[in-house]
C-alpha positions in Angstrom: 107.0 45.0 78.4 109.9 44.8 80.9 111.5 42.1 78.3 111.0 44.4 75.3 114.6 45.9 73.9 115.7 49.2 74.2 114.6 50.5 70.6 111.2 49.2 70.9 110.6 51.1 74.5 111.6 54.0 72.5 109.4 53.5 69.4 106.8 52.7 71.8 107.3 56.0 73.8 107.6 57.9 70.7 104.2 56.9 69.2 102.3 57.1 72.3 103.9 60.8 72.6 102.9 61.8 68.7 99.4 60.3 69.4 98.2 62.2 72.5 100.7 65.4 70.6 98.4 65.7 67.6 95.5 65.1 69.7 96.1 67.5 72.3 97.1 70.1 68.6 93.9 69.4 66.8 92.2 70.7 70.6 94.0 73.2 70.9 93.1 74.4 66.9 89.2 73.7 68.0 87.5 77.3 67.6 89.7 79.7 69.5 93.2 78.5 69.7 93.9 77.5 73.1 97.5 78.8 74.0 97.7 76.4 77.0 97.1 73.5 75.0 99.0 74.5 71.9 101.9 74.6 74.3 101.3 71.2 76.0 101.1 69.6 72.3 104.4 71.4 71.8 105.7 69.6 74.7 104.3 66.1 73.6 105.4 66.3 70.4 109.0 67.6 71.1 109.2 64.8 73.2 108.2 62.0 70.6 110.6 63.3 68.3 113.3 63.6 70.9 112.5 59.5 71.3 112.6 59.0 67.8 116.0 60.7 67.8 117.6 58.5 70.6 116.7 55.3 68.7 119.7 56.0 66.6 121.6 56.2 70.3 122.9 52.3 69.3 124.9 53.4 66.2 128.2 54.6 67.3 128.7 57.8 65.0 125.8 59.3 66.0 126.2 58.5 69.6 127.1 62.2 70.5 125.2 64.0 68.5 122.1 62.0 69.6 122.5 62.6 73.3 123.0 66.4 72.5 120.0 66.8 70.6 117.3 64.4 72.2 117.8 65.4 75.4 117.9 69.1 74.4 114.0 68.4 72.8 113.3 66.5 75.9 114.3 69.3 78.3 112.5 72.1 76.5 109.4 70.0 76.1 109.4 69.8 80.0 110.1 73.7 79.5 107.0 74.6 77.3 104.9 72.7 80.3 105.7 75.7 82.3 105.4 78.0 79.4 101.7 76.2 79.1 101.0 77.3 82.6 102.2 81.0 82.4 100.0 81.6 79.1 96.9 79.5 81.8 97.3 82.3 84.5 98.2 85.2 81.7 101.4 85.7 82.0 104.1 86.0 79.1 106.7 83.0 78.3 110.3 84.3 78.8 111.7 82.9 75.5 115.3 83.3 77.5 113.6 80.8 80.4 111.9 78.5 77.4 115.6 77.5 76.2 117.6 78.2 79.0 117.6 74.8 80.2 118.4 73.4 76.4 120.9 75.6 76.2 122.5 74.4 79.2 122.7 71.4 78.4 124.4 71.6 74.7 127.2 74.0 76.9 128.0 70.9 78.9 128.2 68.8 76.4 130.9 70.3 74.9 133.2 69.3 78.0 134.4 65.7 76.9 133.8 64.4 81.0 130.3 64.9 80.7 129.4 63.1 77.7 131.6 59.9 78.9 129.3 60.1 82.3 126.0 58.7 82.3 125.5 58.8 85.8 126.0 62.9 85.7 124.0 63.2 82.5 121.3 61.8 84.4 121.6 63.8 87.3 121.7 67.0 85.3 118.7 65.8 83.2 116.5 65.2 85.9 117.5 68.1 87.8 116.6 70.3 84.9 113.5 68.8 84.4 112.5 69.3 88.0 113.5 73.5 88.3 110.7 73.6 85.1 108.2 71.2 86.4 108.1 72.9 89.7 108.0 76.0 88.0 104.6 75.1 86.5 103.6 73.9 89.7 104.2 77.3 91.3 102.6 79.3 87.9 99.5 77.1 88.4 99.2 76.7 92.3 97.1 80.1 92.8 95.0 79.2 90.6 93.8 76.8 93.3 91.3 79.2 94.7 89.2 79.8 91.4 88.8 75.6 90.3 90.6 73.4 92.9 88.8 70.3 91.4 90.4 71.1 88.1 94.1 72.2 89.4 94.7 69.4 91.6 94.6 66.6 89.2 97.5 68.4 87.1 99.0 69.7 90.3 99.1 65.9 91.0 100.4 64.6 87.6 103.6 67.6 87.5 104.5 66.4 91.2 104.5 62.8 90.2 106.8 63.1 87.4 109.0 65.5 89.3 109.1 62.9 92.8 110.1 59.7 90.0 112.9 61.9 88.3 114.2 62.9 92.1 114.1 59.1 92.7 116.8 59.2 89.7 118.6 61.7 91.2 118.9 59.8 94.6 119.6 56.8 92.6 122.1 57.6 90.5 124.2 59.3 93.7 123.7 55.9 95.9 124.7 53.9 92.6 128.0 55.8 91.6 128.9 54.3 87.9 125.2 53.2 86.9 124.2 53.2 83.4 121.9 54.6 81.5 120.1 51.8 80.3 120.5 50.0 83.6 119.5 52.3 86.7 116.8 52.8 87.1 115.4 50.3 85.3 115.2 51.6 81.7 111.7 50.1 81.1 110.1 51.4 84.3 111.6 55.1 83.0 110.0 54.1 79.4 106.7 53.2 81.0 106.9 56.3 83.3 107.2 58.2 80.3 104.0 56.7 78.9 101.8 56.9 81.5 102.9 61.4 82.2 102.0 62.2 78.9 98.5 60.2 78.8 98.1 61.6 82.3 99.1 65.3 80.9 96.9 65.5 78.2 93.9 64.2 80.1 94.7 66.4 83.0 95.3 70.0 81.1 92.1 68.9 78.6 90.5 69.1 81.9 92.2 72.6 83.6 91.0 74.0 79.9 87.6 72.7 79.8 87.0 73.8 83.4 87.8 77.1 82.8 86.1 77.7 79.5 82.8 76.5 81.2 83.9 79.0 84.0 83.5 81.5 81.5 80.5 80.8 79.7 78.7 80.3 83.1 79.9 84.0 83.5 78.7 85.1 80.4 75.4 83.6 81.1 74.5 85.3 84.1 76.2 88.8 84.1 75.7 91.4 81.6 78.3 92.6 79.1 78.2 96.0 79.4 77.9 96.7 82.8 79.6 93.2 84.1 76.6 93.2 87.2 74.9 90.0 87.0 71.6 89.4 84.7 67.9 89.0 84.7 68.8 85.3 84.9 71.1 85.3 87.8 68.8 87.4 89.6 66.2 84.2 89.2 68.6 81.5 89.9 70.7 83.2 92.9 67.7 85.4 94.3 65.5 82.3 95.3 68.5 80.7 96.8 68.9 84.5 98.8 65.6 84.4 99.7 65.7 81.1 101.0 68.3 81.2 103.5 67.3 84.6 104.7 63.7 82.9 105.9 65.4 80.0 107.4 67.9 82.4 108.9 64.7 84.8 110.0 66.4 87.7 108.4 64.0 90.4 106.3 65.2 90.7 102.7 65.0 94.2 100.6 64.9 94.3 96.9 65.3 97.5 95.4 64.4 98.4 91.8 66.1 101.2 90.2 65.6 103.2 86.9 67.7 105.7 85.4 65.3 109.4 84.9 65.0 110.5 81.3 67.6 107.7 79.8 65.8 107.5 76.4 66.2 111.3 75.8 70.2 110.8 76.5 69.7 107.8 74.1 67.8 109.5 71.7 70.0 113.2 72.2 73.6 112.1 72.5 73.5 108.7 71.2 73.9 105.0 72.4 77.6 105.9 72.7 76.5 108.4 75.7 73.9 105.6 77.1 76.2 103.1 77.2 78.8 105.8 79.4 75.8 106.6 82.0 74.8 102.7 82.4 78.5 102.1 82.9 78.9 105.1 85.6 75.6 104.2 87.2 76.9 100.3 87.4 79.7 101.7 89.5 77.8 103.7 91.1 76.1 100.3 92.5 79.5 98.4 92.9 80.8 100.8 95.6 77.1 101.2 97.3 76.5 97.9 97.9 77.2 95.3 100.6 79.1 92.0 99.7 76.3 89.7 100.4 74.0 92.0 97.9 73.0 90.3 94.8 72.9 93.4 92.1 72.0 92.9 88.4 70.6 94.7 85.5 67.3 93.4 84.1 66.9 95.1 81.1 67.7 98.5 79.7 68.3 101.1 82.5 66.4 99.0 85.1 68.6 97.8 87.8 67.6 95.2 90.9 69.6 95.1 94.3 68.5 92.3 96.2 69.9 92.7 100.1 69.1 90.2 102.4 69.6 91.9 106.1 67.7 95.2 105.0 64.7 95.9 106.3 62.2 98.7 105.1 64.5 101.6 106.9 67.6 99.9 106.2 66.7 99.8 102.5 65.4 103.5 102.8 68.9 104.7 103.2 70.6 102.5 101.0 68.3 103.6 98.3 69.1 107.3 99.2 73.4 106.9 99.7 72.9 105.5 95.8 70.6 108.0 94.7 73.1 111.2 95.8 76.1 109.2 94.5 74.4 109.3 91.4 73.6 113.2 91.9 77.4 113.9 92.4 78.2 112.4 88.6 78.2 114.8 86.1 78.0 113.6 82.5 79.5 115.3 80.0 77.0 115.0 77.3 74.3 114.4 79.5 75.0 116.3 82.3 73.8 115.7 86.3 71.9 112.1 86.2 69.4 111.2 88.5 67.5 107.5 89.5 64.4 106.9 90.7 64.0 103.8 93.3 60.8 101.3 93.9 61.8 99.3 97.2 59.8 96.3 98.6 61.0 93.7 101.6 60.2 90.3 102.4 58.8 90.5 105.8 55.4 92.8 104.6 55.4 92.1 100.6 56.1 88.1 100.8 59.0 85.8 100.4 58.4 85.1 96.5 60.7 87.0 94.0 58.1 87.9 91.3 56.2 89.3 94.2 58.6 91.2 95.2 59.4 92.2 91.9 55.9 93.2 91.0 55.8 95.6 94.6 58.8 96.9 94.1 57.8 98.1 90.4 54.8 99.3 91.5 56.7 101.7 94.5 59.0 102.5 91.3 55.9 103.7 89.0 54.8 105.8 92.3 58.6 107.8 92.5 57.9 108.3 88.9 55.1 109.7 89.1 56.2 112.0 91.9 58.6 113.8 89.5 61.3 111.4 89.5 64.9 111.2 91.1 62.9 109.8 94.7 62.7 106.8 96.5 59.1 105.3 97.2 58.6 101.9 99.3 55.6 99.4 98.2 52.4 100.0 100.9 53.4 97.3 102.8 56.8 98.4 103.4 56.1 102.0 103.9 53.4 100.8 106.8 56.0 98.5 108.3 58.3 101.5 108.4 56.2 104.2 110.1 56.4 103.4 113.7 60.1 103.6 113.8 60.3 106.8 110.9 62.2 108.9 114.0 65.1 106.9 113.4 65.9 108.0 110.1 67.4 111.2 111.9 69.9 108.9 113.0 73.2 108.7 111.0 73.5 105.0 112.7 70.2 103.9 111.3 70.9 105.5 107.9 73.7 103.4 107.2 72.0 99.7 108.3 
């Protein structure tokens, strides 16, 4: 390759560029159109054609107007890179930023100095490249936190490019009159080229798919109403819960709530209206619970809190703190709303989660059947609770 011409480097680049382009387009245009990677195509295919433009560098006429416009496509498909990231993270793409660099660029070309100096053309090239390559490094850095496994490898592929175009820039200034075709070596810069856009595509395929399984893993376990987690996140993160808490020796509470009278707001005011009370009573749970408290809704108006720390008292007056939040919400439709709460703990009703489950039903059934808007603890956990049933006058003990 390093003996290959000038034009063929550039055909090369070119088809390479159009080749990943389309692909990256046609998955982007797969289901929902993926701004991120509509952008990135953008940026591939702006760049073939910006290669296919600079093969006519050679003919003399059109040497001007081919180093105005190729590099202009080649700066602004670094510039939709960044404006890939911004739409990643959900932020809007300044069109003013988009073509700033482009625009730049065509205003120095009009100063006859500039066009007759290859070594500053380079040096403004790669510099403008650069302030929008580490601009998608910064747009996409936080994102860190959520997927590091899937940030890092395109974290990786925008610092490369940027560190071999500031190798161009400290070239060109310790080689005063290089040329273009010259220093650095033209087919390293071709090759360069080819391997950052395979290494682009492959890298922001991945930072898409990553997240798009984020979110259907999210979807799967929480519901979409309330946005607690589901009957099926209850089963796969409860046994894990469970299990740490009995290698850790720590009692586990799991408390089972149901909303009083919900059918009759159902059937009274409408779905409309039991969707609203759900929605209260699901923030009712956000801001009573702990941070280590698993809390999901398992059908209907039956909500579970599973709180690993909370013994029988402890769950006693977490059950209560969420039953008079509840009794401070008016409805407007339906008016004061009320819960009913089943508890059962680990340390008296067993470490299994359908045993708990059944218990704490059953200790729900019971406040039910005592008129509703109560708290009732399985046998077990009631017994466990009686020798120390002074300290519930405790404020201290209330809040465990």
């Amino acid at each position: 390759m390093l003996n290959l011409d000038a034009r063929t480097l550039l055909i090369v680049e070119a088809f390479v560029l159009f080749l990943v382009g389309g692909l990256m387009l046609l998955a982007a245009l797969q289901g929902r159109r993926d701004r991120t990677l509509l952008w990135m195509a953008g940026a591939l295919l702006l760049g073939g054609t910006g290669f296919v433009i600079s093969v006519a560098r050679g003919m003399p006429a059109w040497r001007d107007a081919v180093v105005v416009l190729s590099n202009m496509l080649l700066i602004t498909g670094h510039a939709c890179v960044w404006a890939g990231l911004r739409a990643y993270v959900g932020k809007p793409v300044r069109r003013w930023l988009l073509l700033a660099g482009a625009a730049a660029w065509f205003a120095l070309c009009q100063w006859p100095g500039f066009m007759h100096a290859d070594a500053v053309r380079i040096l403004v090239f790669s510099l403008l490249s650069i302030a929008y390559l580490a601009a998608g490094v910064r747009e996409l850095w936080p994102e860190r936190r959520a997927d590091a496994g899937s940030v890092f490898p395109l974290v990786a592929v925008l610092s490369a490019h940027s560190l071999f175009y500031l190798y161009r820039v400290v070239a060109i200034i310790r080689v005063p009159g290089s040329s273009w075709l010259l220093w650095p070596d033209f087919a390293v810069t071709m090759l360069e080229g080819i391997l950052f856009s395979i290494s682009l595509s492959f890298s922001a395929l991945i930072l898409v798919r990553a997240r798009a399984e984020r979110g259907y893993r999210h979807a799967a376990l929480h519901d979409a109403l309330t946005r607690l987690s589901n009957r099926r996140a209850l089963f796969e993160q409860g046994a894990d819960v469970l299990a740490r808490s009995r290698r850790e020796g720590r009692d586990v509470a799991l408390l089972m709530c149901d909303l009083d009278w919900f059918k009759r707001v159902n059937d009274e005011h409408g779905h409309e209206a039991g969707d609203q009370v759900l929605t209260l009573f699901s923030d009712v749970l956000r801001s009573r619970i702990r941070a280590g408290d698993l809390c999901a809704r398992i059908g209907g108006e039956e909500f579970v809190i599973l709180a690993p720390g909370l013994g029988p008292l402890g769950a006693q007056g977490l059950a209560n703190r969420i039953r008079h939040a509840l009794a401070g919400i008016v409805h407007p439709a339906a008016g004061r709303l009320s819960v009913s709460i089943g508890i059962a703990c680990s340390s008296v009703d067993g470490q299994d989660l359908d045993r708990l489950l059944a218990h704490a039903d059953r200790a729900l059934y019971e406040a039910k059947a005592a008129g509703r808007d109560c708290v009732r603890q399985s046998g077990g956990a009631a017994a466990a609770g009686r020798p120390v049933a002074r300290e519930r006058a405790s404020p201290t003990s209330a809040e465990a």
